[in-house]
N, C-alpha and C positions, 0 to 999 in steps of 0.2 A: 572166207579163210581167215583163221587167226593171225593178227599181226600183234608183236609183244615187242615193246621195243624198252630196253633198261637203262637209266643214265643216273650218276650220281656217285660212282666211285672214285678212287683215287686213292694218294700216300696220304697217310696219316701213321703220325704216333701210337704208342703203345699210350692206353688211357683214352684216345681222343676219340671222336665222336663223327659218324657220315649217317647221311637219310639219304637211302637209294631209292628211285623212284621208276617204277615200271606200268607203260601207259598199252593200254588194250585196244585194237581197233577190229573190226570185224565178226563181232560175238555179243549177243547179248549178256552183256559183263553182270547183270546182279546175277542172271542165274549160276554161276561157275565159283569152284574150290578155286582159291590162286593161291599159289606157293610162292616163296623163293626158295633156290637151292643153291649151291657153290659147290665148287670142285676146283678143290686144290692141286698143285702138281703131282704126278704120279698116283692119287688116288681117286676114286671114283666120286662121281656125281651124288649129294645130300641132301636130302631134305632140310633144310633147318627152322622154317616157320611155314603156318600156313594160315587161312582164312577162311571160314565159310562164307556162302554166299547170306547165311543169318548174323553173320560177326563172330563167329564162336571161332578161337584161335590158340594154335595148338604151337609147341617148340620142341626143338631137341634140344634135352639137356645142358649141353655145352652152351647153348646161348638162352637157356632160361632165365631174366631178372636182369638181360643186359640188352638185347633187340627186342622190339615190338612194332608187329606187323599192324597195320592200317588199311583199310582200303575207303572210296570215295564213289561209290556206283555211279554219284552225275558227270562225273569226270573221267571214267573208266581208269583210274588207276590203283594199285596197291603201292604202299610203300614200305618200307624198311630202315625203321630208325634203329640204328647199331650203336652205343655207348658202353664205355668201356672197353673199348677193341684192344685185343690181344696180337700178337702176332701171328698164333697159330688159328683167327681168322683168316690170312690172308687167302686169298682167292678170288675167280671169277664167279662173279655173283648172278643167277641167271632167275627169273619167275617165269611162273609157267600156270596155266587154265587146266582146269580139270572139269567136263561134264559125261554124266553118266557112264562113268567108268576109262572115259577116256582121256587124255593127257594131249594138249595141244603140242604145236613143235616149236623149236627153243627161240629164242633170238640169240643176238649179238654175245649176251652178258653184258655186265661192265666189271673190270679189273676194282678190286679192293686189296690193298699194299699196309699192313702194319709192322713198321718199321721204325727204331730209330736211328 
């Protein structure tokens, strides 16, 4: 069974800079898509980067040219370096495994706060 566990959020400034880090256990991690997603209050759950299991890495817009995603197959993790952070990042930030059509189940998240 997938275990996903995310750590590496927190307050930061408008401008400032967080690398979220989210570790895989239970899955043979090259093969699998990994996302992050965030969901801020009141609206639904976002795609906002992803990764193939080849490297090929894909953004929504909003965070095109200011996050880029990582991953590390000997270490099972993907990461997410966010620079630039806006306010209207803030949110809980969650990654997620994807094979063969299917979508593992969430973990924890960790909170990301852009404030000043």
């Amino acid at each position: 069974q997938v275990q996903l566990v995310e750590s590496g959020g927190g307050l930061v400034q408008p401008g400032g800079s967080l690398r979220l880090s989210c570790v895989a256990s239970g899955i043979i991690f090259s093969r699998y898509y990994m996302g992050w997603y965030r969901q801020a209050p009141g609206k639904q759950r976002e795609l906002v980067a992803a990764i193939s299991s080849g490297g090929i890495t894909n953004y929504v817009d909003s965070v095109r040219g200011r996050f880029t995603i990582s991953r590390d197959n000997d270490k099972n993790t993907v990461d997410l370096q966010m620079n630039s952070l806006k306010p209207e990042d803030t949110a809980v930030y969650y990654c997620n495994a994807r094979y063969l059509g299917t979508n593992s189940d969430w973990g924890q998240g960790t909170q990301v706060t852009v404030s000043s």
